[in-house]
N, CA, C and O of each residue as an XYZ file, in Angstrom:
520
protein
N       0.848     -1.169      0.000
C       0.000      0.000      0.000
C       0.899      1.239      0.000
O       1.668      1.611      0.887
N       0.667      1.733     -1.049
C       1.873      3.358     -0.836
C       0.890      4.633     -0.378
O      -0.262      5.006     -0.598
N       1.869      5.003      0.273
C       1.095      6.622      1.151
C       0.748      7.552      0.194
O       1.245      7.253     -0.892
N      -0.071      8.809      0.162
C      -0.770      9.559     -1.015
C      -0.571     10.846     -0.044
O      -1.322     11.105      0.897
N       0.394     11.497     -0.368
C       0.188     12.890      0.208
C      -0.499     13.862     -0.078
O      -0.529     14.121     -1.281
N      -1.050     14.486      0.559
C      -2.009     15.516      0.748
C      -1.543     16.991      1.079
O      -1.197     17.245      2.233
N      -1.522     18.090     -0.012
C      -1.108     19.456      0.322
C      -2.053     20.130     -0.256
O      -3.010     19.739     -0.924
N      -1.695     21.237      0.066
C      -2.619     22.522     -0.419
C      -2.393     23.825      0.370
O      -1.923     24.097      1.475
N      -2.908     24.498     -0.630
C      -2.332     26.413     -0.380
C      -3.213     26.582      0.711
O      -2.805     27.180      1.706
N      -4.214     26.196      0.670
C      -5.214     27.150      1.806
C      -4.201     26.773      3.533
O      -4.608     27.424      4.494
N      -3.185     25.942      3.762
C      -2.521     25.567      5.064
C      -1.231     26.194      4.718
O      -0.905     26.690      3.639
N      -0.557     26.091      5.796
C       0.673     27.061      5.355
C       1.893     25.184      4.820
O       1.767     24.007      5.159
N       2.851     25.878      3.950
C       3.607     24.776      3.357
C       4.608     24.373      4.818
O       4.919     25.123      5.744
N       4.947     22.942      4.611
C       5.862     22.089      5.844
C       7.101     23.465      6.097
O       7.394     24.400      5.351
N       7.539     23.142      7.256
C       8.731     24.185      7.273
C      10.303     22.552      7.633
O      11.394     22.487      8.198
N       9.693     21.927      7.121
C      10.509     20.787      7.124
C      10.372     19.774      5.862
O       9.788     19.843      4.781
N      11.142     18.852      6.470
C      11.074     17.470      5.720
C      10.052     16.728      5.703
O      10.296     15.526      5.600
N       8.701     17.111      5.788
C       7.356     16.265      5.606
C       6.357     16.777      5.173
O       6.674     17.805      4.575
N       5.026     16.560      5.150
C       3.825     17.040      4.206
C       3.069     17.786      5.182
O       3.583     17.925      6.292
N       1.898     18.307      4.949
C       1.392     18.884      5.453
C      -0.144     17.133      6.323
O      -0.641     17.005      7.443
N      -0.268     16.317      5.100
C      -0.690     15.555      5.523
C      -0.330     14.531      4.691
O       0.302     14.857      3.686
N      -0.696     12.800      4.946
C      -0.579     11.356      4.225
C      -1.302     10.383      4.674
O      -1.310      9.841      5.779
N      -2.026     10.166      3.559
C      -3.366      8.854      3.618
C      -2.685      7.882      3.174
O      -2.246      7.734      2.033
N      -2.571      7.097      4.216
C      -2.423      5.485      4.697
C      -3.667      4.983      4.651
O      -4.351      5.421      5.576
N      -4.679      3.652      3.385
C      -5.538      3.607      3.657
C      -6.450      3.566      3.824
O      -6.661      3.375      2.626
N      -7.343      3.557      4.204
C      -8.277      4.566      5.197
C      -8.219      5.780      5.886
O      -9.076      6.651      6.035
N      -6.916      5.681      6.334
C      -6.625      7.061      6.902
C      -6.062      8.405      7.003
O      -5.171      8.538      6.164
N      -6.227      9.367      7.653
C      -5.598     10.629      7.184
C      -4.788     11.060      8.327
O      -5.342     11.277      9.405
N      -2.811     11.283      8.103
C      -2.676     11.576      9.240
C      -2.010     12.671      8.733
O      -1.209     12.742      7.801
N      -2.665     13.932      9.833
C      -2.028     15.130      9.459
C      -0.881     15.905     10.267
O      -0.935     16.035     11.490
N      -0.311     16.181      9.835
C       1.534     16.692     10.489
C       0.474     17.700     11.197
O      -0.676     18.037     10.915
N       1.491     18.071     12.373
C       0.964     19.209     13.875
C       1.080     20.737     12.808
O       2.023     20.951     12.045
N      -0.143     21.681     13.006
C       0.201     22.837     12.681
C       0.164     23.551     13.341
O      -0.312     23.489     14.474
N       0.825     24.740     12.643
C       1.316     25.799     13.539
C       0.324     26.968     13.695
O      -0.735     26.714     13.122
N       0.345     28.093     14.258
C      -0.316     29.462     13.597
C       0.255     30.139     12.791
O       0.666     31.290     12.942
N       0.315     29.522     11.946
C       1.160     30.085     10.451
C      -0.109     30.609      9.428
O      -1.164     30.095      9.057
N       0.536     31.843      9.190
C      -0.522     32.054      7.888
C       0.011     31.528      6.708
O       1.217     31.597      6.474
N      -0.992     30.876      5.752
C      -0.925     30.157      4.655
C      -0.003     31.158      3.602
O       1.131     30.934      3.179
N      -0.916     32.378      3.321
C       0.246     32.642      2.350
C       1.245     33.238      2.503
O       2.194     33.291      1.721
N       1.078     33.997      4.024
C       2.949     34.891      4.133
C       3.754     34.053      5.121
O       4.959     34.166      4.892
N       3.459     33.207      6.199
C       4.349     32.193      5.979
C       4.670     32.859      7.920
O       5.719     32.767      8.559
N       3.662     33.326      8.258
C       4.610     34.312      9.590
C       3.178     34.230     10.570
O       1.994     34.377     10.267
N       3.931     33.890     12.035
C       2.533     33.320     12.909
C       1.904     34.466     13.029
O       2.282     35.617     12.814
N       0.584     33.897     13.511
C      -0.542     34.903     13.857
C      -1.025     34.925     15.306
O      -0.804     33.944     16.016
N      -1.585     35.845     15.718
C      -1.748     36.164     17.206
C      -0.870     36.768     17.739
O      -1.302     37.331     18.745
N       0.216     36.948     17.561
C       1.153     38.250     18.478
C       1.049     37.230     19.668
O       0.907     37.974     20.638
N       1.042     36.275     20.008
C       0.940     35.444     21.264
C      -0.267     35.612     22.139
O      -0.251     35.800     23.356
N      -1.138     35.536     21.488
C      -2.248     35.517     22.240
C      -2.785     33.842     21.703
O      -2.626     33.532     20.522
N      -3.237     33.134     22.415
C      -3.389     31.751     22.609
C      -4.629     31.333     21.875
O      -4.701     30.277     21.247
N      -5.657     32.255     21.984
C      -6.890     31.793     21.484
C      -6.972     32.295     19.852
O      -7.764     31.747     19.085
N      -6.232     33.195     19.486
C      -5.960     33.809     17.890
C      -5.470     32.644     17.461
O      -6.030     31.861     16.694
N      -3.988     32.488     18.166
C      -2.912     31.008     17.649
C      -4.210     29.908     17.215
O      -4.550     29.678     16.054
N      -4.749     29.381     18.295
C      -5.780     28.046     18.097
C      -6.548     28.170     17.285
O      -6.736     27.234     16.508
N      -7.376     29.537     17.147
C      -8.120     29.378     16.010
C      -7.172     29.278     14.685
O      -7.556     28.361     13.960
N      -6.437     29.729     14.355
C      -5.394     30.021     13.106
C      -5.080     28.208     12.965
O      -5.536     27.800     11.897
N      -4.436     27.125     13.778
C      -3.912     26.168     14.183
C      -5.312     25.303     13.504
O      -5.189     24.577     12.517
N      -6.376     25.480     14.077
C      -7.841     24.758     13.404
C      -7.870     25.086     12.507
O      -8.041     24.152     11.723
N      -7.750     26.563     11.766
C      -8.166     26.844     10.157
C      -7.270     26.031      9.547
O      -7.564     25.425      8.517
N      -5.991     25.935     10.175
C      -5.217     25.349      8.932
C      -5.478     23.725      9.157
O      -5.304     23.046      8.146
N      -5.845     23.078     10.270
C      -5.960     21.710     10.324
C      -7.390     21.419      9.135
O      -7.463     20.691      8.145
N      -8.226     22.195      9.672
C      -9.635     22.422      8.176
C      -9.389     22.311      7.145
O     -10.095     21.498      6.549
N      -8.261     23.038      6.302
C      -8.285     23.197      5.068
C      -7.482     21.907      4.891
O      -8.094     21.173      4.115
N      -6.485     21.423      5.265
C      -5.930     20.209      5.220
C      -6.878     18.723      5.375
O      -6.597     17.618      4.912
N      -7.955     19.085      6.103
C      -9.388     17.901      6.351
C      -9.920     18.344      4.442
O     -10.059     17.511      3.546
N     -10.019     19.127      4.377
C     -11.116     19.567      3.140
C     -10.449     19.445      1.872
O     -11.064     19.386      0.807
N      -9.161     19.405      1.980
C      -8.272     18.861      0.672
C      -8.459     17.614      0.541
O      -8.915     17.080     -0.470
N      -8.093     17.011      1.640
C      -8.918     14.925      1.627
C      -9.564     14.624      1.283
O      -9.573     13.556      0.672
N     -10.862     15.618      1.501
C     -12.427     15.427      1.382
C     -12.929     14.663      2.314
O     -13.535     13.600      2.186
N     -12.609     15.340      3.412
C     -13.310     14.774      5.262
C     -13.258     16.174      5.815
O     -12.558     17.161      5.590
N     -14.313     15.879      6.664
C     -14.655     16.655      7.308
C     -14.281     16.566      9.012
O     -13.598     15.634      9.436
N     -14.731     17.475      9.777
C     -13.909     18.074     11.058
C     -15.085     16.713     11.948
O     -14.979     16.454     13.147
N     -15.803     16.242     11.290
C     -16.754     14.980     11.986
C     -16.036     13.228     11.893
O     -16.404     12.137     12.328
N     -14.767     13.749     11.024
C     -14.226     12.595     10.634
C     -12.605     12.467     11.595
O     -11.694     11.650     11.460
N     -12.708     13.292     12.276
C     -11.741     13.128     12.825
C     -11.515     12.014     14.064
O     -12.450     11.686     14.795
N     -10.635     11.664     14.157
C     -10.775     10.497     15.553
C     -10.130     10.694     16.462
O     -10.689     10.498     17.541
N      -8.731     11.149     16.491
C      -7.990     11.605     17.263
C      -7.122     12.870     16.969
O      -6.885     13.349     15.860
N      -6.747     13.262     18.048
C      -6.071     14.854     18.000
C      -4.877     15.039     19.255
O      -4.956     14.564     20.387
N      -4.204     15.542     18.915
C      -3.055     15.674     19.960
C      -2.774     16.859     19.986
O      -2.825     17.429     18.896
N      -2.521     17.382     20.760
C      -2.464     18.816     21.243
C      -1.162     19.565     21.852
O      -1.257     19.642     23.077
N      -0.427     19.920     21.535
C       0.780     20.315     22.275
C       0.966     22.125     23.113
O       1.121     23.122     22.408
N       0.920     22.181     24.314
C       0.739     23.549     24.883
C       1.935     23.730     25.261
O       2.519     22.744     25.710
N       2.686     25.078     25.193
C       4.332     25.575     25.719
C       3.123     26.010     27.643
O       3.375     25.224     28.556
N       2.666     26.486     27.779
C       1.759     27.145     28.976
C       0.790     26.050     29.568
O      -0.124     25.876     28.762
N       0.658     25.256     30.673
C      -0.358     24.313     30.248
C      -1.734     25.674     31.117
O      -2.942     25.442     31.082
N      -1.269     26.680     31.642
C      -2.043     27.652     31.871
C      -3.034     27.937     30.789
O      -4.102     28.548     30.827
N      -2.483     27.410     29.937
C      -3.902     28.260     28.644
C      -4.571     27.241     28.235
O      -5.145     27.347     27.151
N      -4.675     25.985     28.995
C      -5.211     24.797     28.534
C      -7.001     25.021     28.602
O      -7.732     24.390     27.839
N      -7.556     26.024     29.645
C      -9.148     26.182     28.797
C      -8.954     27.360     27.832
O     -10.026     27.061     27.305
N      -8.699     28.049     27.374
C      -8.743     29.096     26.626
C      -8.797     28.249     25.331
O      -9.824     28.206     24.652
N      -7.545     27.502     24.967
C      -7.440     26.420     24.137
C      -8.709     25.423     24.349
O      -9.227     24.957     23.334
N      -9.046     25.199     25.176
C     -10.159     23.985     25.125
C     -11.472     24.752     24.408
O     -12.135     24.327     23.461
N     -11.612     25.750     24.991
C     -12.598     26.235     24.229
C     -12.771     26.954     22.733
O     -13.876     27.139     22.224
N     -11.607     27.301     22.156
C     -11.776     27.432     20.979
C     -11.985     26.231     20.181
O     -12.729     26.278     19.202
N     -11.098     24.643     20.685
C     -11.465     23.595     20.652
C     -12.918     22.956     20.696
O     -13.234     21.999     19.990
N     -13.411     23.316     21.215
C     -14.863     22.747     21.721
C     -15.789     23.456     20.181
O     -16.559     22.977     19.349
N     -15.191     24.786     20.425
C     -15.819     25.241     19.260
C     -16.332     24.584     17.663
O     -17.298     24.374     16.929
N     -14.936     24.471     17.805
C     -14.268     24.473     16.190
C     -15.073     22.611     16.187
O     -15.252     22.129     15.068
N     -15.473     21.758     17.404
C     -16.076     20.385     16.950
C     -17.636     20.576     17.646
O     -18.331     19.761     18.253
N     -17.862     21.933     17.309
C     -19.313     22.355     18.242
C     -20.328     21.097     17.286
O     -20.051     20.699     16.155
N     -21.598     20.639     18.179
C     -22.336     19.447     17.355
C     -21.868     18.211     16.494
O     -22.459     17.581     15.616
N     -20.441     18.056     17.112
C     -20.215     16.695     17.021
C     -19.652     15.818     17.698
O     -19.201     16.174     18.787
N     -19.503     14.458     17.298
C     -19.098     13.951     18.416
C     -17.120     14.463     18.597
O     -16.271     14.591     17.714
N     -17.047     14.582     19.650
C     -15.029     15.419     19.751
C     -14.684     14.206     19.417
O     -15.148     13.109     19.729
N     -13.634     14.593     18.605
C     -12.220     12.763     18.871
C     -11.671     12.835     20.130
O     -11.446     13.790     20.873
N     -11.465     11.430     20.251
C     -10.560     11.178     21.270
C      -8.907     12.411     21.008
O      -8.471     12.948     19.990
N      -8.410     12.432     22.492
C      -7.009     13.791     22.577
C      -6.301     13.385     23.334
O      -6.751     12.642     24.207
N      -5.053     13.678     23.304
C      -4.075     13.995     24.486
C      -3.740     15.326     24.218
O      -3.782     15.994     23.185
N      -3.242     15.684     25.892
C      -3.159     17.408     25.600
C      -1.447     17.151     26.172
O      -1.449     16.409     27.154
N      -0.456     17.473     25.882
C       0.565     17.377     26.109
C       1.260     18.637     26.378
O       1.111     19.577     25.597
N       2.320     18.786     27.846
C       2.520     20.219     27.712
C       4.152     19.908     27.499
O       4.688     18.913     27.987
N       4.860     20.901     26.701
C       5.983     20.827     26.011
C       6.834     22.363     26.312
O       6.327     23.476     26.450
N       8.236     21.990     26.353
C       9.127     23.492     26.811
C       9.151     24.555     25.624
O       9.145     25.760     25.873
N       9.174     24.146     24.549
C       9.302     24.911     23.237
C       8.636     24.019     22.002
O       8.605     22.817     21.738
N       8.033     25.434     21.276
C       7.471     24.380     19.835
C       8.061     25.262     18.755
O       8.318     26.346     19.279
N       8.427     25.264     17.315
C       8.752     25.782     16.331
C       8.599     27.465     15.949
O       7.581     27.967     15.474
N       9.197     27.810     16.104
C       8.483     29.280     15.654
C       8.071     30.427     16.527
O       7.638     31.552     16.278
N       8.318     29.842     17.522
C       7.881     30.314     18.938
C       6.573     30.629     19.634
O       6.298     31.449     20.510
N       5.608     29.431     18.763
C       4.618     28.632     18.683
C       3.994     28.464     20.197
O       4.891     28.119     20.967
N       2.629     28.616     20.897
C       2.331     28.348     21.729
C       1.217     26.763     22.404
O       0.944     26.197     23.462
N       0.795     26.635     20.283
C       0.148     25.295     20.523
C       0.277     24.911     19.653
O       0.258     25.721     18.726
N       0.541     23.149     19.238
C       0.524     23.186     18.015
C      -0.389     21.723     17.972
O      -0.098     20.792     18.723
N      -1.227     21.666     17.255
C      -2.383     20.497     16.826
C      -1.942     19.041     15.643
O      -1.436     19.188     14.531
N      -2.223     18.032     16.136
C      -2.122     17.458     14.683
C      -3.335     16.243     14.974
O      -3.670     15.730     16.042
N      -3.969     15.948     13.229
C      -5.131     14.959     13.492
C      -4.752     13.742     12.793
O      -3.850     13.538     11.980
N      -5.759     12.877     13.356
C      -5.886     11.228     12.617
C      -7.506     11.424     11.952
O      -8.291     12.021     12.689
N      -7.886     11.083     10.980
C      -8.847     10.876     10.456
C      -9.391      9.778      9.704
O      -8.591      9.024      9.150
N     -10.686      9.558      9.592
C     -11.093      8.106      9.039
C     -11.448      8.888      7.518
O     -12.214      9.851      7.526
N     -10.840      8.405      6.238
C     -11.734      8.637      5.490
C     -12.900      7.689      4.823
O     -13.581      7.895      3.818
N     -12.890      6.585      5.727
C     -14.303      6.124      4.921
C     -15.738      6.435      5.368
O     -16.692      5.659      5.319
N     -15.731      7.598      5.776
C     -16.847      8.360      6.047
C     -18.150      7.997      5.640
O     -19.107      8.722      5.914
């Protein structure tokens, strides 16, 4: 079975050696994003936590919607916080962004430094046989 990578403009491009996402499958696993804006390439929020998360979901979205799955298809999510202080601020833009469905299963993991000087960074598993 060979892997099928998955990119697109609407997420910001890898700042490394991997994709933005790769379907194994059935499945969709998408690399952790950042609050990177897609087309200039430079985080968003000025460090404010709940800007970052929403920015972090838009880009996990557009990466679901290039697959052709949706934010209902997700199963699991991992979460990485530099603060674990901002862990509801984050939960609730979270809660949001899977408002009326069922949430995937998470781990919320708190970490000393993330890329960029990044305060959360997200990555998903998804089913695509929806």
């Amino acid at each position: 079975m060979a892997n099928k990578r998955i990119e697109t403009d609407a997420a910001p491009a890898a700042i490394g050696p991997y994709c933005q996402a790769v379907v194994v499958g059935e499945w969709l696993y998408c690399s952790g994003q950042l609050a990177l804006d897609p087309e200039s390439g430079a985080m968003v929020g000025d460090g404010d936590i709940e800007a970052e998360t929403r920015q972090v979901l838009s880009n996990l979205d557009a990466v679901l919607r290039k697959a052709r799955v949706g934010r209902g298809d997700v199963a699991k999510a991992t979460v990485y916080l530099t603060d674990m202080a901002e862990f509801s601020t984050v939960n609730q833009v979270y809660a949001d962004f899977f408002q009326g469905l069922v949430p995937p299963a998470r781990a919320t993991v708190g970490v000393a430094a993330l890329p960029k000087g990044a305060k959360v960074e997200i990555d998903f598993i998804a089913w695509l046989g929806g």
